[in-house]
C-alpha positions, -999 to +999 in steps of 0.1 A: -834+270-449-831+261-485-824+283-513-833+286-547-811+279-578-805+303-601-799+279-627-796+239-632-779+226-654-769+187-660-783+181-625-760+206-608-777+234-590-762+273-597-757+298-576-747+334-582-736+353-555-739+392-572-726+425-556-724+458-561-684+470-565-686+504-576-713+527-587-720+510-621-703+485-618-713+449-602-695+413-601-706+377-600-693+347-590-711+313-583-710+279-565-722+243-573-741+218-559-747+186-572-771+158-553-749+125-558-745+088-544-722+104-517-747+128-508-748+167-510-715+184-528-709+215-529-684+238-546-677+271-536-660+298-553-666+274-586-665+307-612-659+343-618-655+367-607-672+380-635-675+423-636-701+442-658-721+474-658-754+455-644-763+428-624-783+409-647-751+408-671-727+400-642-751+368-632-757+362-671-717+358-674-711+335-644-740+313-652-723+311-686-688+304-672-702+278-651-719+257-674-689+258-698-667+243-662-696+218-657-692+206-690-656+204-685-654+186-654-679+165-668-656+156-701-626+153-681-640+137-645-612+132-619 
């Protein structure tokens, strides 16, 4: 079973993971994966959690975070 991206960005695929936590309330968080030489990495738990008054904001935020890590990671590789 594969699943869809909710984002890509700089080759690494995005993945919200968004849930309900009070009535209006919902929170995001998100996990990597990146196709490389080494094969299929992925990183869970990557960013957030991220809380706001709708889903669509909660996702909009993590996908936000995440890209700002990626580009991180990617300035400062290990």
């Amino acid at each position: 079973m594969s699943r869809v991206p909710d984002a890509v960005y700089k080759g690494y695929e995005i993945f919200t993971i968004v849930v309900p936590v009070s009535e209006n309330l919902w929170s995001a968080t998100s996990e990597i994966e990146v196709h490389g030489a080494q094969g299929e990495e992925i990183s869970q738990g990557f960013a957030g959690p991220f809380e706001a008054h709708s889903s669509d904001e909660a996702k909009a935020l993590v996908i936000a975070d995440t890209k700002q890590k990626i580009d991180d990671l990617l300035a400062q590789p290990i």
